[in-house]
C-alpha positions, 0 to 999 in steps of 0.5 A, a space after each residue: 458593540 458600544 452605544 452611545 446615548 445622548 440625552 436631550 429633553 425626553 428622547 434618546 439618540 443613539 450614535 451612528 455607529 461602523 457595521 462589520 463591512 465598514 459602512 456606517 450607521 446612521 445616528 437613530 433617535 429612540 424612546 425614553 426607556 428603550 433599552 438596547 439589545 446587548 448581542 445581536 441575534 444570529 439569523 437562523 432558518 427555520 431548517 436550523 431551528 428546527 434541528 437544534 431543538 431536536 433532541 438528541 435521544 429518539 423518543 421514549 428512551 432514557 439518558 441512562 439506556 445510553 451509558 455504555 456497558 463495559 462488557 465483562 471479559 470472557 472467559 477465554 477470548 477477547 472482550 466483546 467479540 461474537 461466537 463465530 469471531 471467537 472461532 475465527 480467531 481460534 482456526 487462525 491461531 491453529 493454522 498459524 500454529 501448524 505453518 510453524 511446526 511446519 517450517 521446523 520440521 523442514 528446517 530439521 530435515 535440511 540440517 539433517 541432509 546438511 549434517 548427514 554430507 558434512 560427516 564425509 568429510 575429513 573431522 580436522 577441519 574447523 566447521 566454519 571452513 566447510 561451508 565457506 569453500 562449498 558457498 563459494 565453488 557454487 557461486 562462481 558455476 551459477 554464473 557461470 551457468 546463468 552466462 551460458 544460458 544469456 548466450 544461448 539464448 541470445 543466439 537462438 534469438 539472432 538465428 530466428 531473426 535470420 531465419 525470418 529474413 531468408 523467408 521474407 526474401 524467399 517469400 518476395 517481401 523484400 526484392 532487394 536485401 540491404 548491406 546489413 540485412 545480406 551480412 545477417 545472412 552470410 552470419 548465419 553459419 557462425 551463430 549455428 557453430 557458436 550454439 553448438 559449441 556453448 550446448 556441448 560445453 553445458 
């Protein structure tokens, strides 16, 4: 903040100066010898007072308590950790260890059942043209079943469907069956014939 002083016989004039906000200042008149604050204070409650003057240390303890240790590594584990973190830690890598070992020997069954059914066929074959026609006979049959099953389901599904309309017509839910509803009905043979057949042929 600039003053301006203005001298005249013993007093001192200060200028009117702008306030942040934009308003102005009026020009002030002062004693010889005043001499003006070079920032001006920032008001603090007493709250915040109070709190900056707080030290930062509870009472009693010295700054040299409170440099961190850096903790020797033990042996065996990893730095800083409890007895039971310890332990914690050594299960985790056992069960870990134990789920591997698991999955080989899995792994060495299967290729045994796969090596021990590859031995009856023919030796002239190069390995990779076993497999490949196996893969792809198996794919075409799942299909082909998954589509078998879609269907029965779908028609077992359309036969419950008919079956609840011919109770609720019987029952007097409905008196006069729509267009639609008595082709449903009249259905009801092809859909038991179709499920027959798509059973049979599983």
């Amino acid at each position: 903040m600039l003053f301006i002083y203005l001298t005249e016989h013993t007093s001192k004039y200060i200028a009117s100066t702008q306030r942040p906000d934009g308003t102005w200042r009026k020009q002030r008149r002062v004693k010889e010898g005043y001499v003006p604050q070079e920032e001006v204070p920032v008001y603090e409650n007493k709250y915040v007072k109070f709190f900056k003057s707080k030290p930062e240390l509870p009472p009693g303890l010295s700054p040299e308590a409170t440099v961190p240790v850096t903790p020797s590594r033990p042996e065996g584990g990893e730095p800083g950790l409890s007895k039971t973190a310890k332990r914690n830690l050594k299960r985790k890598e056992k069960r870990r260890q134990q789920q591997e070992k698991g999955e080989a020997e899995a792994l060495s069954r299967t290729l045994e059942k796969v090596s021990l059914g590859e031995t009856a066929q023919p030796p002239s074959a190069p390995p990779g043209s076993r497999a490949a026609p196996a893969a792809a006979s198996d794919q075409p049959e799942s299909a082909a079943t998954t589509e078998k099953a879609k269907k029965i389901k779908n028609l077992k599904k359309k036969l419950r469907q008919v079956e609840e309309l011919q109770q609720r017509i019987q029952a007097g839910e409905i008196s006069q069956p729509s267009k639609e509803q008595l082709e449903k009905l009249a259905r009801r043979r092809a859909l038991e014939e179709e499920l027959e057949d798509l059973e049979l042929g599983l």
